[in-house]
PDB file with SEQRES, HELIX, SHEET and CRYST1 records, atoms N, CA, C and O in Angstrom:
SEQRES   1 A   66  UNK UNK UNK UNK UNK UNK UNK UNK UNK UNK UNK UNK UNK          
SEQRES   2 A   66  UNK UNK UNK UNK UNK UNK UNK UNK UNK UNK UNK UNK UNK          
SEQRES   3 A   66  UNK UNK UNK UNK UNK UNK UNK UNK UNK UNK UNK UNK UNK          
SEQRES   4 A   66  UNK UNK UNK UNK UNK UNK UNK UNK UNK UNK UNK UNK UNK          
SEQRES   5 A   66  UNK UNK UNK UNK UNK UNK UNK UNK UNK UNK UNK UNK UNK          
SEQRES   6 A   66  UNK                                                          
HELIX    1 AA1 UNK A   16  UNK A   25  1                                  10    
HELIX    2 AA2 UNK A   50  UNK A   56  1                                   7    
SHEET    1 AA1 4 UNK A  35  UNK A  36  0                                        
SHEET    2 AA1 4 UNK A  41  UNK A  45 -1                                        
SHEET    3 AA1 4 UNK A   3  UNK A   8 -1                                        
SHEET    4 AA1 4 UNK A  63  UNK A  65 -1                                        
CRYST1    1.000    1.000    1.000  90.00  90.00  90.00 P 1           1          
ATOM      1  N   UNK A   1     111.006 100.937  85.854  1.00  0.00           N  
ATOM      2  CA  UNK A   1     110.793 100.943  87.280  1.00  0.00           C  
ATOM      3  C   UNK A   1     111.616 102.064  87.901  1.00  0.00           C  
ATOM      4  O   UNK A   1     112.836 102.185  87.791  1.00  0.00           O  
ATOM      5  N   UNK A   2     110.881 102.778  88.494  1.00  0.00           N  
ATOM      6  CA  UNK A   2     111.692 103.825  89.502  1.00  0.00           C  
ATOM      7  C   UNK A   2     113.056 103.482  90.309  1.00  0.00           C  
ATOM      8  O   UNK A   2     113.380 102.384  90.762  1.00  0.00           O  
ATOM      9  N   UNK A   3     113.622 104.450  90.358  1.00  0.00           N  
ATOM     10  CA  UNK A   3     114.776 103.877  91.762  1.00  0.00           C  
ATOM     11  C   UNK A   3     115.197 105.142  92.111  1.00  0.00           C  
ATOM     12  O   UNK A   3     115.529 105.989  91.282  1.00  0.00           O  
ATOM     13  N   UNK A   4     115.197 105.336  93.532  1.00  0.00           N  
ATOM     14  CA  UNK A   4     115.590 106.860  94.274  1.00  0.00           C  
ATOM     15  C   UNK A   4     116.616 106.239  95.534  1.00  0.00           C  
ATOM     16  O   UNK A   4     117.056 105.148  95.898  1.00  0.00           O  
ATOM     17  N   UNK A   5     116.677 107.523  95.894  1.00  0.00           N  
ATOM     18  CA  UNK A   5     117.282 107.816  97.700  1.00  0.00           C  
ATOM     19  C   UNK A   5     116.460 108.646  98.291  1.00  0.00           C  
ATOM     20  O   UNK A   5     116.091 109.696  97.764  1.00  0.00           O  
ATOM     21  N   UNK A   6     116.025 108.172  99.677  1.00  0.00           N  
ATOM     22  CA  UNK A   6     115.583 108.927 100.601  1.00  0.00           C  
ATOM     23  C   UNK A   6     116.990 109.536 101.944  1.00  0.00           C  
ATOM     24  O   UNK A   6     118.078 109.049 102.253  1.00  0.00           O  
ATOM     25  N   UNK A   7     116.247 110.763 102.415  1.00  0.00           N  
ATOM     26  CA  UNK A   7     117.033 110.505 103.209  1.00  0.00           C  
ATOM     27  C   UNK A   7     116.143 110.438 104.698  1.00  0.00           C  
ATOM     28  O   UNK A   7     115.083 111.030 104.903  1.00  0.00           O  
ATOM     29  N   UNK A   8     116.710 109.753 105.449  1.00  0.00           N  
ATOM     30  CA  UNK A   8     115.677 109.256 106.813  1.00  0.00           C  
ATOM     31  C   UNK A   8     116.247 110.045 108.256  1.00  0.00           C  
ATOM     32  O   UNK A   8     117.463 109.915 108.109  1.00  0.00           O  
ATOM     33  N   UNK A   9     116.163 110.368 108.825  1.00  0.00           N  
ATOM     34  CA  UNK A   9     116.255 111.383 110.349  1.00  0.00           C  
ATOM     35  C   UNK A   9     115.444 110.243 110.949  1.00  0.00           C  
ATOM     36  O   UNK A   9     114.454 109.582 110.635  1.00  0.00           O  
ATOM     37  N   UNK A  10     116.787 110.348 112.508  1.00  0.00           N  
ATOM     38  CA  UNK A  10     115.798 109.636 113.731  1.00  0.00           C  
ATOM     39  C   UNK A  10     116.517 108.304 114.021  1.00  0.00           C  
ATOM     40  O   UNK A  10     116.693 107.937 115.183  1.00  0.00           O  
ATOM     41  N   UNK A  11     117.024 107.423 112.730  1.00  0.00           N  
ATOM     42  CA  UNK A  11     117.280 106.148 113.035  1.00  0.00           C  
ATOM     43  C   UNK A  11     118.778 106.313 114.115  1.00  0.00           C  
ATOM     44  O   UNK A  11     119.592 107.234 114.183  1.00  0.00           O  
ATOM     45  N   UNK A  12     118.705 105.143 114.788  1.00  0.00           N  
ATOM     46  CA  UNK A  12     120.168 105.730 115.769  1.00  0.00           C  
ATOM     47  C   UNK A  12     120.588 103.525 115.829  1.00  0.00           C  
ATOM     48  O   UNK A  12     121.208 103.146 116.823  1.00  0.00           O  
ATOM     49  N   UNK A  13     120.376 102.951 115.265  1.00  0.00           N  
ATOM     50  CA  UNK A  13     121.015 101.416 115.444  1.00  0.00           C  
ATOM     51  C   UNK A  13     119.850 100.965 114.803  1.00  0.00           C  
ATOM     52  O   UNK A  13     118.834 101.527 114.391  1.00  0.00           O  
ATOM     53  N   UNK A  14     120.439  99.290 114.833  1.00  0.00           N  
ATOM     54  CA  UNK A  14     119.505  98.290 113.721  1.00  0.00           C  
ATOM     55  C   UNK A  14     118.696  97.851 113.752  1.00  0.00           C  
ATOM     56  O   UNK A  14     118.108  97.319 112.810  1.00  0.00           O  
ATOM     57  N   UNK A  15     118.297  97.935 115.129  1.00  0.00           N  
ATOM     58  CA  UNK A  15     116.432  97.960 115.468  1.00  0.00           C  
ATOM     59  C   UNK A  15     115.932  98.944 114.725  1.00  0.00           C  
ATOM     60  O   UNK A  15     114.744  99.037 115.034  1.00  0.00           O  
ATOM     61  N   UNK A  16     116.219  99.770 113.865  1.00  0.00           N  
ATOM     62  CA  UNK A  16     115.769 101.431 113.580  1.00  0.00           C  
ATOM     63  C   UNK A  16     115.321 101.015 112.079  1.00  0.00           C  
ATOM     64  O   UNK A  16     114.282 101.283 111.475  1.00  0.00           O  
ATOM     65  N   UNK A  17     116.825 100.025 111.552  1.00  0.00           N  
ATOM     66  CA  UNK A  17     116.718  99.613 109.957  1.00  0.00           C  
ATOM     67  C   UNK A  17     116.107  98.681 109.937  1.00  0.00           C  
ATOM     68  O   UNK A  17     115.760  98.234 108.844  1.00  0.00           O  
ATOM     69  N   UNK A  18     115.784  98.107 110.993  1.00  0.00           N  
ATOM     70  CA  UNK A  18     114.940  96.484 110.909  1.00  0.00           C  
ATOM     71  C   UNK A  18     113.829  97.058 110.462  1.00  0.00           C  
ATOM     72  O   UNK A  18     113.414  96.781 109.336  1.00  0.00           O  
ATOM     73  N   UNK A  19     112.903  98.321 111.622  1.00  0.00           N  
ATOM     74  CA  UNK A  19     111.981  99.384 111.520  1.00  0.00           C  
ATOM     75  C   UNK A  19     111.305  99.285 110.260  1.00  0.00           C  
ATOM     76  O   UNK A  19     110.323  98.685 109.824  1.00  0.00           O  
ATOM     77  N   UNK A  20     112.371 100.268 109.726  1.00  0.00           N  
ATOM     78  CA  UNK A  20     112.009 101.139 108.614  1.00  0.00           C  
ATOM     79  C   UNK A  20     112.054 100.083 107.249  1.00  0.00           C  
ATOM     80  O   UNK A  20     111.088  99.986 106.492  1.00  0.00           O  
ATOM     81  N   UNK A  21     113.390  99.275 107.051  1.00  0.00           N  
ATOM     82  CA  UNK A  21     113.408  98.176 105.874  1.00  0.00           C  
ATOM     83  C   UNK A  21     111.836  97.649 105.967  1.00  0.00           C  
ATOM     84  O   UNK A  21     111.073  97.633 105.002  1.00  0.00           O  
ATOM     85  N   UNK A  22     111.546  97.281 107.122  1.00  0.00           N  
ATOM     86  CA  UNK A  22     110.145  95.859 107.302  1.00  0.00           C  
ATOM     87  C   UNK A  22     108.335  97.534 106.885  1.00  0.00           C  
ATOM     88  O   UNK A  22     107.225  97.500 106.354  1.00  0.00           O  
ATOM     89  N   UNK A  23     109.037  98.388 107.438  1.00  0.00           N  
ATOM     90  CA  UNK A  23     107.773  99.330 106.754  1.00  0.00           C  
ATOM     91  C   UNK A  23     107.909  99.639 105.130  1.00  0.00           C  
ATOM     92  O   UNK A  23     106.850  99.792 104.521  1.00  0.00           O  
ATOM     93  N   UNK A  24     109.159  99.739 104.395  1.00  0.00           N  
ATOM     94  CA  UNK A  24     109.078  99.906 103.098  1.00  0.00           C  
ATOM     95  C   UNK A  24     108.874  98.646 102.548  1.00  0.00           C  
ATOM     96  O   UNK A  24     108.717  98.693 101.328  1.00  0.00           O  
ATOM     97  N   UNK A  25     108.820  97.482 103.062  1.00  0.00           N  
ATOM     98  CA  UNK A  25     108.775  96.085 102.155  1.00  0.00           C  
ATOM     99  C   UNK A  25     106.974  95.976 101.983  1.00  0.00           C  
ATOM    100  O   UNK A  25     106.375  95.642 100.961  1.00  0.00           O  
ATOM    101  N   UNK A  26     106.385  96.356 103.275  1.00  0.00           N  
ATOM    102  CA  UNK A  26     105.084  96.593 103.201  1.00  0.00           C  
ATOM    103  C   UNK A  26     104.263  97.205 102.596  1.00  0.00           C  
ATOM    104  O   UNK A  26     103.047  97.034 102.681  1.00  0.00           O  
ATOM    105  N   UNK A  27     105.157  98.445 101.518  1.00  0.00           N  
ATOM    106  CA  UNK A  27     104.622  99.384 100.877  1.00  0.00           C  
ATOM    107  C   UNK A  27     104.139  98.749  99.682  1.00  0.00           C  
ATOM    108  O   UNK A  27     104.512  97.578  99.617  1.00  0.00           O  
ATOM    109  N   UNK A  28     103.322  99.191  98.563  1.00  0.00           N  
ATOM    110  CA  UNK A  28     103.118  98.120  97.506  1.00  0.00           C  
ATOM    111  C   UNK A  28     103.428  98.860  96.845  1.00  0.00           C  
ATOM    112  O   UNK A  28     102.981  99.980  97.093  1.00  0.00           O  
ATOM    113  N   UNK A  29     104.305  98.733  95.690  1.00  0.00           N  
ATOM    114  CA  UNK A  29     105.276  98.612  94.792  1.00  0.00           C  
ATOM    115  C   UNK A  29     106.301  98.247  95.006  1.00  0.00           C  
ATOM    116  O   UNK A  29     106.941  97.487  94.279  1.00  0.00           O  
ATOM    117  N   UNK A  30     106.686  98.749  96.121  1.00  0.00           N  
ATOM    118  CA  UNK A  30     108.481  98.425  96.673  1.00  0.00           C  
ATOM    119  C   UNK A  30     108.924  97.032  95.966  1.00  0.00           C  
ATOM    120  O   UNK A  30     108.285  95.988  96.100  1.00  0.00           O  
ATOM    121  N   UNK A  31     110.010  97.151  95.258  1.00  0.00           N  
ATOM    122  CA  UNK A  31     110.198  95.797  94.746  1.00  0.00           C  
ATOM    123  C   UNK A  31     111.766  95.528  95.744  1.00  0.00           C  
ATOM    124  O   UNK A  31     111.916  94.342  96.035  1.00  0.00           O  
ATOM    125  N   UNK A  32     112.502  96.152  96.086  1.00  0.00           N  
ATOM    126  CA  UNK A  32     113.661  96.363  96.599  1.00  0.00           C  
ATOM    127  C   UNK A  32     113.775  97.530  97.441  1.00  0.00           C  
ATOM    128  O   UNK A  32     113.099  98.540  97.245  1.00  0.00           O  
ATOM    129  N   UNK A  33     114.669  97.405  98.434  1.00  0.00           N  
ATOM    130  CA  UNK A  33     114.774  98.240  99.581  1.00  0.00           C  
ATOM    131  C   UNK A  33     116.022  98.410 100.462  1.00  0.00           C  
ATOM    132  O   UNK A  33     115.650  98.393 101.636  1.00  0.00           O  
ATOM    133  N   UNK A  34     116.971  98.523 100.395  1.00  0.00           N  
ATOM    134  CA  UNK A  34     118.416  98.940 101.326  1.00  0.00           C  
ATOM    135  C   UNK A  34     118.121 100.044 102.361  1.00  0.00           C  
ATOM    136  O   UNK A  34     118.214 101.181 101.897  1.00  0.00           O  
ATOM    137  N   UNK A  35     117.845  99.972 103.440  1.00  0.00           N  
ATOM    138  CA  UNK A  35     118.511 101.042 104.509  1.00  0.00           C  
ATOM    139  C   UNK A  35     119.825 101.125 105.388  1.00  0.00           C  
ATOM    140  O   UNK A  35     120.295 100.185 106.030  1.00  0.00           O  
ATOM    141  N   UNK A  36     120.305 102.325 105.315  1.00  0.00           N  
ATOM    142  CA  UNK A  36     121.678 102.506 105.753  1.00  0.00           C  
ATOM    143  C   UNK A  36     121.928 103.536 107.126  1.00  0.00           C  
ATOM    144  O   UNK A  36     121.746 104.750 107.029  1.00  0.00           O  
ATOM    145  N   UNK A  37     122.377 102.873 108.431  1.00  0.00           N  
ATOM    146  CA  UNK A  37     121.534 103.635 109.429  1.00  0.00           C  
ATOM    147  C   UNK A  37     123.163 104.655 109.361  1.00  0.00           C  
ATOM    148  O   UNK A  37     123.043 105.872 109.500  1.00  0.00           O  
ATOM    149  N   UNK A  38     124.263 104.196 109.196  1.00  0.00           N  
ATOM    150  CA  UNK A  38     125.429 104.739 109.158  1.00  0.00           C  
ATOM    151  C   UNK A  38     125.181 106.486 108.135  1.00  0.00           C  
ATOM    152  O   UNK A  38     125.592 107.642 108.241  1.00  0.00           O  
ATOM    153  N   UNK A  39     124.379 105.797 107.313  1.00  0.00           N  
ATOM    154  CA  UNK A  39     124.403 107.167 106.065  1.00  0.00           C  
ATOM    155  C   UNK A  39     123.268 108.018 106.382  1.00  0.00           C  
ATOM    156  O   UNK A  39     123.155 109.182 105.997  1.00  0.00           O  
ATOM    157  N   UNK A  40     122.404 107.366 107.126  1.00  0.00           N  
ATOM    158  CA  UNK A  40     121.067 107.638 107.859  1.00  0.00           C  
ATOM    159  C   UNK A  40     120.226 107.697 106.234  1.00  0.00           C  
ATOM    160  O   UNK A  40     119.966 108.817 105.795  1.00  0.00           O  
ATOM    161  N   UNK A  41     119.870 106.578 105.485  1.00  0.00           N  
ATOM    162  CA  UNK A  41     119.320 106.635 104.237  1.00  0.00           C  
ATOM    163  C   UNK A  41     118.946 105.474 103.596  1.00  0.00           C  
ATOM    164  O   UNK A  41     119.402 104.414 104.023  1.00  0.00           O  
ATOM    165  N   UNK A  42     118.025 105.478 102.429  1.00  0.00           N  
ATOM    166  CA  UNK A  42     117.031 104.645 102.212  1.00  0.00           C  
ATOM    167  C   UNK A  42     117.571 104.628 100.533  1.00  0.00           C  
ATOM    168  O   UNK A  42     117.650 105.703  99.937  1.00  0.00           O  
ATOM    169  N   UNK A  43     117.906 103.412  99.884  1.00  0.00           N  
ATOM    170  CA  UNK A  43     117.357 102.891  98.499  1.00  0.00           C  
ATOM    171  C   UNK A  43     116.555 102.496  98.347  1.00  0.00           C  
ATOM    172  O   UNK A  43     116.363 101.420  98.914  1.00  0.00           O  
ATOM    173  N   UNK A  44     115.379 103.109  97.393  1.00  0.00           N  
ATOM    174  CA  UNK A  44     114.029 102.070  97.109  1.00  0.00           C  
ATOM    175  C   UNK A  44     114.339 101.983  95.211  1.00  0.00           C  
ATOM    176  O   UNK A  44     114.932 102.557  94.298  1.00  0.00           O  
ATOM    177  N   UNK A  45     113.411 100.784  95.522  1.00  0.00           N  
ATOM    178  CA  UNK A  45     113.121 100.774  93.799  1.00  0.00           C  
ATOM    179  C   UNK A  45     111.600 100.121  94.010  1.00  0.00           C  
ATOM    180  O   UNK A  45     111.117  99.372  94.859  1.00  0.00           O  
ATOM    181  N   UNK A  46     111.115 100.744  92.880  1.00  0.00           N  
ATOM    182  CA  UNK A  46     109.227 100.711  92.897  1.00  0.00           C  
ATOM    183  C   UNK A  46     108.311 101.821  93.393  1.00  0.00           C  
ATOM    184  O   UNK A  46     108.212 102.827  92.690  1.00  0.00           O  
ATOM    185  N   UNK A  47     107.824 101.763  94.209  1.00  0.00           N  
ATOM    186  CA  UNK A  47     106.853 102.464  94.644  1.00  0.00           C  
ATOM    187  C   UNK A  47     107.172 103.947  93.952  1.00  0.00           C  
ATOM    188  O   UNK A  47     107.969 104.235  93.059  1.00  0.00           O  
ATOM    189  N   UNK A  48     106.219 104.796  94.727  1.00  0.00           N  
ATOM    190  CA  UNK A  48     106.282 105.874  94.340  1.00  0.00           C  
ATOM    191  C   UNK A  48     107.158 106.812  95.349  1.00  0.00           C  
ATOM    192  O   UNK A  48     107.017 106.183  96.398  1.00  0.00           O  
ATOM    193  N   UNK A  49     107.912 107.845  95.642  1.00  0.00           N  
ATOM    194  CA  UNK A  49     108.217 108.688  96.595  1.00  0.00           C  
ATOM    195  C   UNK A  49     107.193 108.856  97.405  1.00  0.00           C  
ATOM    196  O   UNK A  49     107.183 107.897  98.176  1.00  0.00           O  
ATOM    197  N   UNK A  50     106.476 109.455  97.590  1.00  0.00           N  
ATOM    198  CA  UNK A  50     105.342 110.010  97.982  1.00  0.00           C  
ATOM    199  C   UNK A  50     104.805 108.718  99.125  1.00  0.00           C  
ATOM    200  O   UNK A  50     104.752 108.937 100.336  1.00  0.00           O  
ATOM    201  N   UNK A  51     104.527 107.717  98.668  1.00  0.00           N  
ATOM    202  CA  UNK A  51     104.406 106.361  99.768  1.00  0.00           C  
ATOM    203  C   UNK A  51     105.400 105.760 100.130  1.00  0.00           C  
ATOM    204  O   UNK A  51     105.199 104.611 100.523  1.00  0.00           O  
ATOM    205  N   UNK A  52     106.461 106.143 100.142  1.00  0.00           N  
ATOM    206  CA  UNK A  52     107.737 105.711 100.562  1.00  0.00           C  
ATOM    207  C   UNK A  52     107.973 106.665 101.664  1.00  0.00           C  
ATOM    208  O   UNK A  52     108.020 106.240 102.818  1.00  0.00           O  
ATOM    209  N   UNK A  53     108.135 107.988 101.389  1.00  0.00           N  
ATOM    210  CA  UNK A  53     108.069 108.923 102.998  1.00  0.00           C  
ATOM    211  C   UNK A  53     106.759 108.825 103.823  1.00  0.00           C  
ATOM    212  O   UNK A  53     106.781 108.858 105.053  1.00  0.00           O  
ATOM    213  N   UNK A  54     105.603 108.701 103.094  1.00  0.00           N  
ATOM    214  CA  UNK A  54     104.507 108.016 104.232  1.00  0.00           C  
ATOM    215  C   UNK A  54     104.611 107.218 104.594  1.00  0.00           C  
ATOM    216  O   UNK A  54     104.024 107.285 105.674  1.00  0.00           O  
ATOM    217  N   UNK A  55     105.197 105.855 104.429  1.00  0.00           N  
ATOM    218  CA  UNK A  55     105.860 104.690 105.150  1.00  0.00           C  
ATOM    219  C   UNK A  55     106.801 104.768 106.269  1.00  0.00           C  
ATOM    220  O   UNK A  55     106.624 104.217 107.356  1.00  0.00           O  
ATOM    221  N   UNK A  56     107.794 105.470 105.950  1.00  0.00           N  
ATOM    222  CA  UNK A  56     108.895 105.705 106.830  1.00  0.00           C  
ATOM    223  C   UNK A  56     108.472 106.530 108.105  1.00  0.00           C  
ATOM    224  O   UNK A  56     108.753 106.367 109.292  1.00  0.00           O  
ATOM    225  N   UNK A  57     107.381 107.862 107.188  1.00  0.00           N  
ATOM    226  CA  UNK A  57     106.647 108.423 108.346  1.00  0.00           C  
ATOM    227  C   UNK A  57     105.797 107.388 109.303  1.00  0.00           C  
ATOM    228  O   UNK A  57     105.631 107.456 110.521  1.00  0.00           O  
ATOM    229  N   UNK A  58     105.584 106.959 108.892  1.00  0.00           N  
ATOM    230  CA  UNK A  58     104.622 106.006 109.713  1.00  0.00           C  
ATOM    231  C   UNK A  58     105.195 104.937 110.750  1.00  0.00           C  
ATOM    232  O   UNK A  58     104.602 104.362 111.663  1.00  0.00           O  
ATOM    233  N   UNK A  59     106.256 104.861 110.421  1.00  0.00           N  
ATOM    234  CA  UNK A  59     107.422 103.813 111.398  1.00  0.00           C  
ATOM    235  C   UNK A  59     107.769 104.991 112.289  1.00  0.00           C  
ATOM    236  O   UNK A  59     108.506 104.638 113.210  1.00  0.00           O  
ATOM    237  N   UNK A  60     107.444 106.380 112.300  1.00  0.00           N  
ATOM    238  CA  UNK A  60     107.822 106.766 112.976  1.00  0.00           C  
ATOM    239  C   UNK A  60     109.397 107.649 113.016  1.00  0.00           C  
ATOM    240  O   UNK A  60     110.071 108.171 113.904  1.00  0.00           O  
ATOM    241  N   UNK A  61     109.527 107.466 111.461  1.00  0.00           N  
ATOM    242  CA  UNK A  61     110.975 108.521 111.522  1.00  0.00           C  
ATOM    243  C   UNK A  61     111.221 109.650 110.150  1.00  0.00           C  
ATOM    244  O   UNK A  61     110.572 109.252 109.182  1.00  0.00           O  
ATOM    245  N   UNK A  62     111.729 110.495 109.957  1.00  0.00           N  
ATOM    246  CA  UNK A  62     111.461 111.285 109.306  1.00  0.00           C  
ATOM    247  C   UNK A  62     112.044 111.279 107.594  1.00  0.00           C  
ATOM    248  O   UNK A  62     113.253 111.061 107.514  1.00  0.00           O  
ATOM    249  N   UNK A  63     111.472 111.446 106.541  1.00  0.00           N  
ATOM    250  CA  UNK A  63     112.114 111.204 105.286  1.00  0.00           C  
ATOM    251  C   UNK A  63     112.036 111.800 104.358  1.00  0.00           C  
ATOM    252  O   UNK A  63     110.933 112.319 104.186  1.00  0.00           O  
ATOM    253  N   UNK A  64     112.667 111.952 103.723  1.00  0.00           N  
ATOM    254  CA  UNK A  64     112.551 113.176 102.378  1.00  0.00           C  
ATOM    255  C   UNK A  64     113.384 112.760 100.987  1.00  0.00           C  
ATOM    256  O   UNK A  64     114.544 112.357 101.073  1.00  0.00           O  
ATOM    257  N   UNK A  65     112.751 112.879  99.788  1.00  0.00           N  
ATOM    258  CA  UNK A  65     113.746 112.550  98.627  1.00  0.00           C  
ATOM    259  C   UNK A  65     115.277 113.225  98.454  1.00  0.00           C  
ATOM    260  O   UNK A  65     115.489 114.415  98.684  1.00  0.00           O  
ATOM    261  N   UNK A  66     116.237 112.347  98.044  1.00  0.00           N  
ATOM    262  CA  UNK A  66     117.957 113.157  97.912  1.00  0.00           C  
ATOM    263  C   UNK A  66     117.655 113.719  96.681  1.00  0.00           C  
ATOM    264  O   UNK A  66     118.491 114.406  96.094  1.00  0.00           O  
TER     265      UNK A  66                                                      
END                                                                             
């Protein structure tokens, strides 16, 4: 099973990680998911990269692999 870091632009408090955590849980593979609004960044395990920054894109904030 995969496991990365993203890094996420945009989030500013925990309405932001509520956001973005509840759009990567939606993704299908995601088996696990940590966002860190302090580090401004994302642990996934599962999915692919690629639908993991289209997710995040899609909540509306910006993401890219570390």
């Amino acid at each position: 099973m995969q496991e990365f870091t993203i890094s996420i632009d945009g989030m500013h408090c925990m309405a932001c990680v509520r956001r973005v955590k509840a759009a990567l849980e939606k993704t299908p593979g995601v088996v696990d998911a940590v966002v860190e609004v302090g580090r401004a960044r994302g642990q996934v395990e599962g999915a692919s990269v690629d639908d993991v920054v289209t997710a995040v894109t899609g909540a509306g904030y910006h993401a890219k692999p570390e």
